[in-house]
N, CA, C and O of each residue as an XYZ file, in Angstrom:
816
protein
N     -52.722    -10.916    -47.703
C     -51.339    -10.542    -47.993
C     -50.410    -11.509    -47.275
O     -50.701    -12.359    -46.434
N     -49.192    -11.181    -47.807
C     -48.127    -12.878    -47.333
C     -47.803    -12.059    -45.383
O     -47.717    -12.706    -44.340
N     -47.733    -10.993    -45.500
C     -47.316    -10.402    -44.275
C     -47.987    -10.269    -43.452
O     -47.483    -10.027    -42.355
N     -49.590    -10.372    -43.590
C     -50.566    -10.508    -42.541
C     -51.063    -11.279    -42.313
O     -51.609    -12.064    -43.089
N     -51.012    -11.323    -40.331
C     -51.712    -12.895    -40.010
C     -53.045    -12.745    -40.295
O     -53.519    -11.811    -40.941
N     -53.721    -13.767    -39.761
C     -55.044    -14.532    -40.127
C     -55.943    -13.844    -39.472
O     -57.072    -13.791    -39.960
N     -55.675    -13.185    -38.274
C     -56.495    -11.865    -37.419
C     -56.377    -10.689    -37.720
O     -57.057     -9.861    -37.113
N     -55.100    -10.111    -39.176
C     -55.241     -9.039    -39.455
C     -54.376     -8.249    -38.846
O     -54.566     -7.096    -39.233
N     -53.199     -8.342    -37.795
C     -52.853     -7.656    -37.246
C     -51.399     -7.205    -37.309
O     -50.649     -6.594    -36.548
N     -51.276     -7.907    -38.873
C     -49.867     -7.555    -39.538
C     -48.119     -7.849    -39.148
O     -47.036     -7.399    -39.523
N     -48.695     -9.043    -38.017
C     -47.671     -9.717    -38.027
C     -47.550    -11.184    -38.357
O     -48.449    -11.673    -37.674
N     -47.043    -12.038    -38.918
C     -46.635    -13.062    -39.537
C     -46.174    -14.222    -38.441
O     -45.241    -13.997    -37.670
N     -46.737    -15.202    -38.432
C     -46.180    -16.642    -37.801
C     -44.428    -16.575    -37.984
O     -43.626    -16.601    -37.051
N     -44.094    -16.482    -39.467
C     -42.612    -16.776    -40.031
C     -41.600    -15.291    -39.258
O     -40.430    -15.291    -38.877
N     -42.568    -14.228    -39.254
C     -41.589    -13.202    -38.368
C     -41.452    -13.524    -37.496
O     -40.291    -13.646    -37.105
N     -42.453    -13.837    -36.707
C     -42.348    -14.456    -35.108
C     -41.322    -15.345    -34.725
O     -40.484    -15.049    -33.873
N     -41.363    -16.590    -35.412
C     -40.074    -17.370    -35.605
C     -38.773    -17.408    -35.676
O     -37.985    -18.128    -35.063
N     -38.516    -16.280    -36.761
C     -37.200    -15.287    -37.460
C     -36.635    -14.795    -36.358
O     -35.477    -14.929    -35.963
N     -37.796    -14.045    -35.748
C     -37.091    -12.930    -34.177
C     -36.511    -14.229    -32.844
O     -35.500    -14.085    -32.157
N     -37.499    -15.463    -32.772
C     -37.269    -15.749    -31.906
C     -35.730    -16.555    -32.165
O     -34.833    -16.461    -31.326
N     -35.641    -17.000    -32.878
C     -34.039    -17.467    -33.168
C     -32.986    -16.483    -33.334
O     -31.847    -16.767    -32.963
N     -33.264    -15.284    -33.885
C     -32.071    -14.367    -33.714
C     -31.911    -14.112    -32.038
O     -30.805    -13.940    -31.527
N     -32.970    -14.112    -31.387
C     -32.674    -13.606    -30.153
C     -31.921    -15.341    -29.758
O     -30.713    -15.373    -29.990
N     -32.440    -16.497    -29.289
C     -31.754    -17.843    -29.246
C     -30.338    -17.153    -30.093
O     -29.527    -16.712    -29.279
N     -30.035    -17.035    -31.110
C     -28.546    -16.817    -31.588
C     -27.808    -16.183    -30.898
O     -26.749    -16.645    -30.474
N     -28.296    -14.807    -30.615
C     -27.700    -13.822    -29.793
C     -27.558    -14.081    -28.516
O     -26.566    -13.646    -27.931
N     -28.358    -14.708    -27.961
C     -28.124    -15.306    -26.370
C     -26.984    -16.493    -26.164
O     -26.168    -16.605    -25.249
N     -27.232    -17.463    -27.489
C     -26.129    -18.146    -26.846
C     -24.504    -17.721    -27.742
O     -23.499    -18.432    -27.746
N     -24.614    -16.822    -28.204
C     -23.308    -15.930    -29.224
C     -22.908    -15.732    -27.719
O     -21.999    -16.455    -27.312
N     -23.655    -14.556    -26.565
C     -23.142    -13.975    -25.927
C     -22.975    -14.880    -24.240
O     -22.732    -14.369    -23.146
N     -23.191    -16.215    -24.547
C     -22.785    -17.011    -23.345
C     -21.402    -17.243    -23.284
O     -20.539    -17.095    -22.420
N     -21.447    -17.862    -25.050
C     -19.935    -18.348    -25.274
C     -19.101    -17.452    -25.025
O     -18.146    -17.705    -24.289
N     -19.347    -15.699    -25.808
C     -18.319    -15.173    -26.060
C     -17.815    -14.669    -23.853
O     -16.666    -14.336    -23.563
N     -18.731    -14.743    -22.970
C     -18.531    -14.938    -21.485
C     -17.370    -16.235    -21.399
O     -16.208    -16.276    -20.994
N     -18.107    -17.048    -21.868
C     -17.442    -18.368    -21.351
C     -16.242    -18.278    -22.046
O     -15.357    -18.704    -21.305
N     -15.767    -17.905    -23.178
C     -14.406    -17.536    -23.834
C     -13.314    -16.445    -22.767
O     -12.247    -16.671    -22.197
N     -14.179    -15.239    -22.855
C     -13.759    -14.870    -21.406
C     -13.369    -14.848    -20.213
O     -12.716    -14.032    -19.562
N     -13.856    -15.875    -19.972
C     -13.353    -16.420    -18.447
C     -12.596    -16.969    -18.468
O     -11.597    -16.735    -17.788
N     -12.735    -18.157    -19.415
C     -11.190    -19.159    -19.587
C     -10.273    -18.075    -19.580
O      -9.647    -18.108    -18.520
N      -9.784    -16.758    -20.585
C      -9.035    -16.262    -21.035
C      -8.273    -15.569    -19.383
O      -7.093    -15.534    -19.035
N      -9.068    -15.269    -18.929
C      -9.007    -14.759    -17.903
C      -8.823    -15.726    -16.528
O      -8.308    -15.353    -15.474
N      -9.294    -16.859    -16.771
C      -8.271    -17.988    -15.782
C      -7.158    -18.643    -16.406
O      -6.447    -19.036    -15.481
N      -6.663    -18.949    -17.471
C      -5.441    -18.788    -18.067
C      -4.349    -17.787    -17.495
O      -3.161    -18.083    -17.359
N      -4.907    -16.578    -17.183
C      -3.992    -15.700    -17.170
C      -3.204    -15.773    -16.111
O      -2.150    -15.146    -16.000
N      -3.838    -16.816    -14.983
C      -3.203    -16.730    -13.365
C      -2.493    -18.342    -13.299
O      -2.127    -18.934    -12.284
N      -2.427    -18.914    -15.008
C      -1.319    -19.735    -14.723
C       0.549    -19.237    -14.959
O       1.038    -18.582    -15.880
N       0.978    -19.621    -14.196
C       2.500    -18.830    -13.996
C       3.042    -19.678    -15.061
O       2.846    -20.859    -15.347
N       3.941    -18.555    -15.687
C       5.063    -18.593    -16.773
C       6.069    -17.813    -16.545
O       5.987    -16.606    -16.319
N       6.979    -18.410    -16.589
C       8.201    -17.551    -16.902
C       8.661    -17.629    -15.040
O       8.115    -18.338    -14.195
N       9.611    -16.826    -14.868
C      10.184    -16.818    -13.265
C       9.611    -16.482    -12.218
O       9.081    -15.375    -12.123
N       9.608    -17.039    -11.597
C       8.733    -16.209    -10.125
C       9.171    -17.071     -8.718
O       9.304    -18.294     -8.693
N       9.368    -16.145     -7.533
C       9.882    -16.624     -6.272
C       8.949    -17.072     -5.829
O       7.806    -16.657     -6.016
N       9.331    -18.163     -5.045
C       8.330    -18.964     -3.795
C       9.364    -19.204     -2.918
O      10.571    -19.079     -3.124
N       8.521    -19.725     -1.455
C       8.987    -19.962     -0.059
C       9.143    -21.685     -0.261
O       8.178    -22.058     -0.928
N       9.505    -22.154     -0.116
C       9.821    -23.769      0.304
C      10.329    -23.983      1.834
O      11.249    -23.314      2.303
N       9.697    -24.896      2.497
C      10.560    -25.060      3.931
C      11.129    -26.504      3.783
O      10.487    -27.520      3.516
N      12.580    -26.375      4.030
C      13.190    -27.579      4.149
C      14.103    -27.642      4.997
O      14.704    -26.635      5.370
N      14.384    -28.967      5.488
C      14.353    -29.320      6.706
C      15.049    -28.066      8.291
O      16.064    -27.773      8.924
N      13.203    -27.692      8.130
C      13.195    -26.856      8.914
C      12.961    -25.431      9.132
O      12.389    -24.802     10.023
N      13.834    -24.965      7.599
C      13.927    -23.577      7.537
C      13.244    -23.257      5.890
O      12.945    -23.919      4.896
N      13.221    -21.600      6.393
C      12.277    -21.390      5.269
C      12.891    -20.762      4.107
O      13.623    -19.780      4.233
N      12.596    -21.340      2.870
C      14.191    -20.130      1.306
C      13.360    -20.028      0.530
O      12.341    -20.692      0.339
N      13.813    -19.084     -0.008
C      12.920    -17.997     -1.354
C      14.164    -18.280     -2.582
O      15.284    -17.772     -2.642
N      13.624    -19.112     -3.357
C      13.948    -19.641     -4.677
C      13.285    -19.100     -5.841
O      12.225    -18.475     -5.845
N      13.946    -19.373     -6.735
C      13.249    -18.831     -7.849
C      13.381    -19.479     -8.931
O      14.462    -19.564     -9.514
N      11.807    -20.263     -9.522
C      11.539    -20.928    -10.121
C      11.219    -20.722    -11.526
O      11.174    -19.647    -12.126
N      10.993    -21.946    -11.992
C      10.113    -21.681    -13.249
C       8.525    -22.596    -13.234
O       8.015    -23.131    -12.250
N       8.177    -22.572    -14.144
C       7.150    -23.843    -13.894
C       7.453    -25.362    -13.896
O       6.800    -26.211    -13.288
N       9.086    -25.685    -15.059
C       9.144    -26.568    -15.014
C      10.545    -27.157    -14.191
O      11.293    -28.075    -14.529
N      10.612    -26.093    -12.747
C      12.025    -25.962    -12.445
C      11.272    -27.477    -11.353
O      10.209    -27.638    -10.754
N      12.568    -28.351    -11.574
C      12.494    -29.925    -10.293
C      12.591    -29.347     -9.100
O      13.001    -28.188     -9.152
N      12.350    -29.768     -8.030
C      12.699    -30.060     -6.790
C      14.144    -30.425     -6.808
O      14.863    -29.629     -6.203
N      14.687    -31.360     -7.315
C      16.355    -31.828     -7.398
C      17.108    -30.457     -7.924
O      18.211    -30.290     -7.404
N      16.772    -29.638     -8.692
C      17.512    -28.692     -9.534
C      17.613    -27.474     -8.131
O      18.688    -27.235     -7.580
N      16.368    -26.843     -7.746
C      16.757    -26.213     -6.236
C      17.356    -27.026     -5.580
O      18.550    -27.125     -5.865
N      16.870    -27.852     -4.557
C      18.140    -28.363     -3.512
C      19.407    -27.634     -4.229
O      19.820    -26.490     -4.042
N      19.966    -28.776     -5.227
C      21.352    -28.705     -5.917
C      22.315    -27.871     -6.183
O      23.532    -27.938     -6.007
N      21.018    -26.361     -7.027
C      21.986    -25.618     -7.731
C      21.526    -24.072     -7.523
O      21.846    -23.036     -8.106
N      20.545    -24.383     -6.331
C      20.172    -22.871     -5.658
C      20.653    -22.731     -4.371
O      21.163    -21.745     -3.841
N      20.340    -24.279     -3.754
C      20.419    -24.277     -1.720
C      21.577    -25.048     -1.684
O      21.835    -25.503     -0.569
N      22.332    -25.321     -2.562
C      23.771    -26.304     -2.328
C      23.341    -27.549     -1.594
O      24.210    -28.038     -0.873
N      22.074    -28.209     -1.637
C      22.242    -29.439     -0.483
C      22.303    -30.388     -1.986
O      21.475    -30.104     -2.852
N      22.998    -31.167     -2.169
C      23.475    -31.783     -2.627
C      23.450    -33.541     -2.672
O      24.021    -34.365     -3.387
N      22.353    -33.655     -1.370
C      22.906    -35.063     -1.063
C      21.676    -36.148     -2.092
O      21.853    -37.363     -2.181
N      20.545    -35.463     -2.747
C      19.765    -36.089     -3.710
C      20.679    -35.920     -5.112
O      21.160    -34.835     -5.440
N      20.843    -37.141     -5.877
C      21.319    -37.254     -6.726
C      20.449    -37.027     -8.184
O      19.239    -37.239     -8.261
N      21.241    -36.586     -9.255
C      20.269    -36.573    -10.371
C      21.400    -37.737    -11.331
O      22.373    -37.427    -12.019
N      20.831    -39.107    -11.055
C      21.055    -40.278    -11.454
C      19.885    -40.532    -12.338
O      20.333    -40.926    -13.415
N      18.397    -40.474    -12.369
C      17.598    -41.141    -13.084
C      16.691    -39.510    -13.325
O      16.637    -38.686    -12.411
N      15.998    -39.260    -14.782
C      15.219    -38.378    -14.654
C      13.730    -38.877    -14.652
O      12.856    -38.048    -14.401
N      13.275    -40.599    -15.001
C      12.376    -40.699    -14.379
C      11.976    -41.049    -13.272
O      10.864    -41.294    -12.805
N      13.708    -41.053    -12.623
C      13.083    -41.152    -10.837
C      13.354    -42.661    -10.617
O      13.350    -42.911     -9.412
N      13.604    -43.819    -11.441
C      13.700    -45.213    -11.336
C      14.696    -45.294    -10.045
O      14.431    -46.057     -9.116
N      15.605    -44.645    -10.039
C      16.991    -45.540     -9.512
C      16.774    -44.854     -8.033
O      17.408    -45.285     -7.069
N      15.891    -43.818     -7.909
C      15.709    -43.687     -6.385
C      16.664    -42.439     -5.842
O      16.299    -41.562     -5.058
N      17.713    -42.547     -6.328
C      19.069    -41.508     -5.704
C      18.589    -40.627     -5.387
O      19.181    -40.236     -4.381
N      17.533    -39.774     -5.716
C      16.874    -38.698     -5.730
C      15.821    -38.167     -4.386
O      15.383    -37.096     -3.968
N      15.716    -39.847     -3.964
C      14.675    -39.665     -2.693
C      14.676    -38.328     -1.742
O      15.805    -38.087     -1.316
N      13.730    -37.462     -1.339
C      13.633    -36.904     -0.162
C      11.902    -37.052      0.593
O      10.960    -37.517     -0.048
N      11.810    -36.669      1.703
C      10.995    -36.646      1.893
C      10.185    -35.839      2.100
O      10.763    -34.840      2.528
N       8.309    -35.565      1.996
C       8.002    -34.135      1.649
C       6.451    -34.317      2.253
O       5.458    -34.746      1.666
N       6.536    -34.018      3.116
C       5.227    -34.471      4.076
C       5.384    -35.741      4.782
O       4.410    -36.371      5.192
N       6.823    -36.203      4.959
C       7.097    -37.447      5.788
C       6.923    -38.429      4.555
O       6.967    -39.626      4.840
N       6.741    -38.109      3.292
C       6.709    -39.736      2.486
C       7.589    -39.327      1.579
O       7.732    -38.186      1.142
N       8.180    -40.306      1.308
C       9.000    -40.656     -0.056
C       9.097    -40.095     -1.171
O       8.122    -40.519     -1.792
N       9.788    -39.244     -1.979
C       9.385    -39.532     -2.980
C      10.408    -38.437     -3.776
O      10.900    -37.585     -3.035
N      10.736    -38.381     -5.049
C      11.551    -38.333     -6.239
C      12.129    -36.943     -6.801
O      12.065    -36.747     -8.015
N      12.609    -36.111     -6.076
C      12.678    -35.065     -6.159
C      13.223    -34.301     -7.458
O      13.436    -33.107     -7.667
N      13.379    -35.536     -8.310
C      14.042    -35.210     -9.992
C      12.936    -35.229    -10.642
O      13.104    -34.949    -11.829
N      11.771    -35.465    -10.324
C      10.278    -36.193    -11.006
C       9.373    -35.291    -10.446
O       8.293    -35.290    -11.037
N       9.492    -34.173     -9.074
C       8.565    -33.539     -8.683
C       9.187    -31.996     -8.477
O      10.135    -31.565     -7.821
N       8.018    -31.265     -9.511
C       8.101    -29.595     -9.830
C       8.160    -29.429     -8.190
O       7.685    -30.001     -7.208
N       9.059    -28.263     -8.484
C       9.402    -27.615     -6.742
C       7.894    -26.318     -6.702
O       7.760    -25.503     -5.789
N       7.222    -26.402     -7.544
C       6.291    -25.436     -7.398
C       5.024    -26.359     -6.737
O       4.287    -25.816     -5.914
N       4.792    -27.838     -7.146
C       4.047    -28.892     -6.154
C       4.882    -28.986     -5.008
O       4.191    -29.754     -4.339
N       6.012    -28.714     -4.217
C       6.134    -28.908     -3.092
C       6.305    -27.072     -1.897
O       7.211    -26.789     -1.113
N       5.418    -26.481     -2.154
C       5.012    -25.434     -1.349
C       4.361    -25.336     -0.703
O       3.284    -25.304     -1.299
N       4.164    -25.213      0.690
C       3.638    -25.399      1.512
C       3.548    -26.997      2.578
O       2.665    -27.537      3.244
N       4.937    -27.282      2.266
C       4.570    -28.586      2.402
C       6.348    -28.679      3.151
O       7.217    -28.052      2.545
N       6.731    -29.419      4.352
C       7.631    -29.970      4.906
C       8.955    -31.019      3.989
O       8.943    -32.246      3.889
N       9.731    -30.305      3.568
C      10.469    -31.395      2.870
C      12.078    -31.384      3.757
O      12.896    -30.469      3.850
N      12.100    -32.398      4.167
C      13.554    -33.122      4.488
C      14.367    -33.502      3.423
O      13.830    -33.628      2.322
N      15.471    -33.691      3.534
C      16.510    -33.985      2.839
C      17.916    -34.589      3.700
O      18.364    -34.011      4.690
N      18.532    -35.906      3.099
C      19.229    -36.559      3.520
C      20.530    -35.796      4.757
O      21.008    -36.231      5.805
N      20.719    -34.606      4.045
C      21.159    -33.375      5.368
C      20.910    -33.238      6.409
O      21.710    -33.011      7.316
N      19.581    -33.364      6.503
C      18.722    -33.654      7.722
C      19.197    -34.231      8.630
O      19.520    -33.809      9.740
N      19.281    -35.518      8.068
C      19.890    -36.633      9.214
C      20.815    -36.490      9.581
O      21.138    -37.225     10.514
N      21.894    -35.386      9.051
C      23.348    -35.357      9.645
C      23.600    -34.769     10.317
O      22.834    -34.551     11.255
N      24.658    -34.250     10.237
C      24.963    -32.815     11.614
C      26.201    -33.655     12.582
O      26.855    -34.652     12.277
N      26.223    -32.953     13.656
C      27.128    -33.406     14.985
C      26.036    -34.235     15.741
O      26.639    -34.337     16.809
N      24.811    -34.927     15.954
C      23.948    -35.576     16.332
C      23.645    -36.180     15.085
O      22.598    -35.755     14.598
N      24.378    -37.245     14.259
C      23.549    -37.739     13.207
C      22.374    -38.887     13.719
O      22.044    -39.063     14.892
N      21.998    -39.394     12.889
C      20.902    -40.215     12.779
C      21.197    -41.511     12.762
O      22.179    -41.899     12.128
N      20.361    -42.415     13.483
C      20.947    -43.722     13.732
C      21.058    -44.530     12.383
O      21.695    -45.583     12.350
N      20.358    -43.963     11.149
C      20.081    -44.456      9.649
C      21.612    -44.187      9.445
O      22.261    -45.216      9.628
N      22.449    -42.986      9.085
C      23.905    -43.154      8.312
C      24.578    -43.966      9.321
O      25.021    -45.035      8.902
N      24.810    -43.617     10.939
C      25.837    -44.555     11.569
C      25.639    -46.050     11.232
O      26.528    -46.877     11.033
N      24.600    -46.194     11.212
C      24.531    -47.695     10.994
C      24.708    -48.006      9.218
O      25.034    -49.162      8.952
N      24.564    -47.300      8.335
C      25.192    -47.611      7.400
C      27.283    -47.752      6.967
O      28.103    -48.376      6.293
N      27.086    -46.298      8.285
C      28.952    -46.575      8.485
C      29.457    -48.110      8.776
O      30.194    -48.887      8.169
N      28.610    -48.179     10.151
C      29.063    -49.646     10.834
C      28.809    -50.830      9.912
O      29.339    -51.908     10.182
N      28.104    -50.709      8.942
C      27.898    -52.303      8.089
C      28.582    -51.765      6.565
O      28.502    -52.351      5.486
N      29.138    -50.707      6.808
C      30.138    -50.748      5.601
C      28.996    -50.603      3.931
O      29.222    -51.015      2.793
N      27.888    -49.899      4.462
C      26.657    -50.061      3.670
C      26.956    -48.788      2.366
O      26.152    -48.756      1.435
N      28.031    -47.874      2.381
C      27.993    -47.274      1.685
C      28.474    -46.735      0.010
O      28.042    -45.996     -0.875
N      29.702    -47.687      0.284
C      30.576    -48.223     -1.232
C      30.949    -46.923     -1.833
O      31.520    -46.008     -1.239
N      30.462    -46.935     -3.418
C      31.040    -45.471     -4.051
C      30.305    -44.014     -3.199
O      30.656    -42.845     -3.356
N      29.257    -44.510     -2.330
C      27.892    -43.113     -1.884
C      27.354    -42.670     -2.600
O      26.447    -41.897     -2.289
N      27.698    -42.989     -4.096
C      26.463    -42.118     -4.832
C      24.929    -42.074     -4.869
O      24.217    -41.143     -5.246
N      24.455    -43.664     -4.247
C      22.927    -44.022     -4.280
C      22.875    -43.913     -3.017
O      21.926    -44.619     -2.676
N      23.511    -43.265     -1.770
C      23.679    -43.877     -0.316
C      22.557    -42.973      0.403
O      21.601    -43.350      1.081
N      23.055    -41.349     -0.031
C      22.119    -40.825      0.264
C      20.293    -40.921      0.218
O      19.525    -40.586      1.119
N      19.993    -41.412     -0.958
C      19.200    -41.840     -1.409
C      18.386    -43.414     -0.529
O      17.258    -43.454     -0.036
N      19.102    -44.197     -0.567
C      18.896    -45.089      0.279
C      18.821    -45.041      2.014
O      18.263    -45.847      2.758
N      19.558    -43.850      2.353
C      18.991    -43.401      3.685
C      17.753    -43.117      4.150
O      17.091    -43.465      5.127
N      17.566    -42.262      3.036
C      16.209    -41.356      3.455
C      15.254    -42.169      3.237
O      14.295    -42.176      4.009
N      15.308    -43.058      2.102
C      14.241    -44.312      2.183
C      14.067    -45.495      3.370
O      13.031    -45.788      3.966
N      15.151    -45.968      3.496
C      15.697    -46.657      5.024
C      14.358    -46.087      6.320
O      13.457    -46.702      6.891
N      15.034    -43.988      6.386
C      14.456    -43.652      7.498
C      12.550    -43.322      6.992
O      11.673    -43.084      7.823
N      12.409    -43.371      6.039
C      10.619    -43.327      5.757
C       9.702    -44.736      5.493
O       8.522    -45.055      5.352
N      11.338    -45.494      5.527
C      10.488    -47.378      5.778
C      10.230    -47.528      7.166
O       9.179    -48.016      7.581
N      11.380    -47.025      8.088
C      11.435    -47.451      9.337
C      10.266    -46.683     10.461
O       9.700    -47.037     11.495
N      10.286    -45.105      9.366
C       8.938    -44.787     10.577
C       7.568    -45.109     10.593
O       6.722    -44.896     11.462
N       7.464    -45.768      9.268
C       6.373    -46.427      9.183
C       6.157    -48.235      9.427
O       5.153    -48.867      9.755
N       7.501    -48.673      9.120
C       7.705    -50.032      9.989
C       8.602    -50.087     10.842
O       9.561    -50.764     10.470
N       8.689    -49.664     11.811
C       9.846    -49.966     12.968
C      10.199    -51.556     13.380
O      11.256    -52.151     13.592
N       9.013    -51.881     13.386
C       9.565    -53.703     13.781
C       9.730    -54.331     12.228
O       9.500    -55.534     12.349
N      10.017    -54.042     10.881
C       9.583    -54.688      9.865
C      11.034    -55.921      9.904
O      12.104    -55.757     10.491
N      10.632    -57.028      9.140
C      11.739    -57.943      9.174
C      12.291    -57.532      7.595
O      11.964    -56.682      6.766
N      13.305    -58.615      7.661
C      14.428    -58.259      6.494
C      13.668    -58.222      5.639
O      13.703    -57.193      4.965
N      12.412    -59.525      5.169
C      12.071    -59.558      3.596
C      10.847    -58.684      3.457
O      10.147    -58.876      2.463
N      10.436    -57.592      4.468
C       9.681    -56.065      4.465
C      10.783    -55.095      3.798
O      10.868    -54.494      2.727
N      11.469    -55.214      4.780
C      12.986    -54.161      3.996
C      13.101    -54.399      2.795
O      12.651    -53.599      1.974
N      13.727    -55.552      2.413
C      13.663    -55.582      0.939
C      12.919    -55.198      0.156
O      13.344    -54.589     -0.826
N      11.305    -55.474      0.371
C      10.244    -55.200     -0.636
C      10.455    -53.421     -0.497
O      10.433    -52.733     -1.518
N      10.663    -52.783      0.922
C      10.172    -51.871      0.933
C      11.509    -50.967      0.474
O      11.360    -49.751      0.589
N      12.447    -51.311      0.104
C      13.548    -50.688     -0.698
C      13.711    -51.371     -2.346
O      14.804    -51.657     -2.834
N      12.866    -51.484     -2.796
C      12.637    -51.688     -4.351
C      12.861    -50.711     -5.117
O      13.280    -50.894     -6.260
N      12.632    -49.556     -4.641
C      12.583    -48.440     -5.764
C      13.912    -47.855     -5.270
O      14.013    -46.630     -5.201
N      14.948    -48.652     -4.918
C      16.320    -48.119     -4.959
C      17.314    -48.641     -5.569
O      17.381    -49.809     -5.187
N      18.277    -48.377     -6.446
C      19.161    -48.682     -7.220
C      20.660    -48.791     -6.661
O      21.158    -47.695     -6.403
N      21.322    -49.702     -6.470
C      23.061    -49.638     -5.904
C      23.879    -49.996     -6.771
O      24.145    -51.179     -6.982
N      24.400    -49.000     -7.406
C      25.203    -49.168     -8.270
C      25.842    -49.964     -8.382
O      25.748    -50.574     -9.447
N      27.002    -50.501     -7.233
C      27.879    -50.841     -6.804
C      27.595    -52.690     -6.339
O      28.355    -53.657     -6.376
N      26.270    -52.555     -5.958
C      25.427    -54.068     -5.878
C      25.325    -54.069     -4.437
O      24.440    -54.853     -4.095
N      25.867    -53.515     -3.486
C      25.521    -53.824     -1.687
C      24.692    -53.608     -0.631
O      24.668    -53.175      0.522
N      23.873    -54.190     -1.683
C      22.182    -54.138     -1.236
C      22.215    -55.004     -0.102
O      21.635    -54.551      0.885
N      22.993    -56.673      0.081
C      23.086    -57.347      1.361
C      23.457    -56.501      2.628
O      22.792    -56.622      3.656
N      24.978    -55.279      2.513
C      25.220    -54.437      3.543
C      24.074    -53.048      3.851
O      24.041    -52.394      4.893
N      23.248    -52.859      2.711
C      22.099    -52.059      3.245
C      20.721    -52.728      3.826
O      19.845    -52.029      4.334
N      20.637    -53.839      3.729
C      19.482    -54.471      4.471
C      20.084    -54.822      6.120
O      19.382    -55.010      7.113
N      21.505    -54.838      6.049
C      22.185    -55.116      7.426
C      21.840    -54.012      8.029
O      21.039    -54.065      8.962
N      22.321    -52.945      7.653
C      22.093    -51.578      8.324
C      20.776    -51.207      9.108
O      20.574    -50.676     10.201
N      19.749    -51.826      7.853
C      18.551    -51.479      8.133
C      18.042    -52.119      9.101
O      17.472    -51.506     10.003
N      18.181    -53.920      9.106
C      17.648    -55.066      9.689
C      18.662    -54.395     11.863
O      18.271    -54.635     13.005
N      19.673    -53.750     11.455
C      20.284    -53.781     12.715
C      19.606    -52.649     14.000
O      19.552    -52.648     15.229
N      19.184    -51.793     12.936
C      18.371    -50.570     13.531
C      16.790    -51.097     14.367
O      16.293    -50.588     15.372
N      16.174    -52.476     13.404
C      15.403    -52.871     13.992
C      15.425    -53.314     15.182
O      14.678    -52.964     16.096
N      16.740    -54.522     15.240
C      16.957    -55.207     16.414
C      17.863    -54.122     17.438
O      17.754    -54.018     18.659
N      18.344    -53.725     16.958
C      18.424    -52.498     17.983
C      17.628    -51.497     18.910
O      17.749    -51.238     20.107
N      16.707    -50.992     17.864
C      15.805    -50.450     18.493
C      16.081    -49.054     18.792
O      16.104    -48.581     19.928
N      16.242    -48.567     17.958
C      17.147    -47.463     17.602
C      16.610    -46.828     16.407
O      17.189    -46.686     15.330
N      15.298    -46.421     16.761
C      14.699    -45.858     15.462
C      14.060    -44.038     15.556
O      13.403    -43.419     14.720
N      14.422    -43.728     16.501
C      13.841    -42.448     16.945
C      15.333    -41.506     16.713
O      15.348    -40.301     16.967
């Protein structure tokens, strides 16, 4: 008979086969439909829509409220009033935007305020106060500042060139203020500023 094996014992090579692939089907049906699962379920703990976080800047700690695609420049600006990063470039070219955020550089119109949590960010404010910073006086004294709109910006870069080169000469400065834009063109009175702080010695 077509249904009995060759020993008689009424099961079939081709059943044997049949079962073992439905079970193979069913096993890997029910890996995927896991592995569908899980994604679905790590999806779910990516944030949408509003939600508060802590940011510490320079110094102190604020509860903002974000989105996913809320900037770093858009808090400062239009939550914490600090004002002194500019939104001049939105890919960040012209620099105005600089603050610093773990002690380095970098673009606060170009970086989600939800990547800077947990993390130290300064802002050109920083440096001011009734004890300012030897970076703006010395931009006062060389007349380094013109309209101010890129000035701020060029400070904070100034003070994250200088703590990492304190002795650097003028044509370091230069290279190392590339990613700053002066509207106005008085890039010669901001390398003065900078070059004077060196020979001064006046970097702390």
């Amino acid at each position: 008979m077509a249904g009995t094996s060759e020993n008689g014992s009424g099961f079939s090579r081709r059943e044997f086969l049949k079962g073992s692939s439905a079970a193979a089907a069913a096993t890997a049906l029910g890996t995927a439909t896991a592995e569908t699962m899980a994604e679905e379920k790590g999806a779910k703990k990516v944030i949408s829509g509003a939600t508060t976080i802590s940011l510490t800047i320079n110094g102190k700690s604020h509860r903002v409220t974000v989105e996913p695609r809320t900037t770093l420049l858009e808090v400062l600006r239009y939550q914490l009033e600090l004002t002194g990063a500019k939104p001049v470039s939105s890919d960040g070219s012209s620099g105005a935007s600089t603050v610093l955020v773990g002690g380095k550089p970098i673009m606060a119109s170009t970086t989600l305020a939800l990547a800077a949590r947990g993390k130290e960010i300064e802002t050109v404010e920083s440096l001011g106060g009734d004890k300012p910073d030897a970076i703006p006086r010395a931009f006062v004294q060389h007349d380094a500042e013109q309209c101010g709109f890129c000035t701020p910006g060029f400070v904070v870069a100034v003070r994250a060139f200088l703590n990492k080169h304190p002795k650097a000469s003028e044509a370091e400065i230069r290279r190392g203020l590339n990613g700053n834009i002066c509207r106005c063109g008085t890039y010669a009175n901001v390398i003065q500023a900078a070059t004077s702080i060196v020979k001064g010695g006046r970097n702390g």
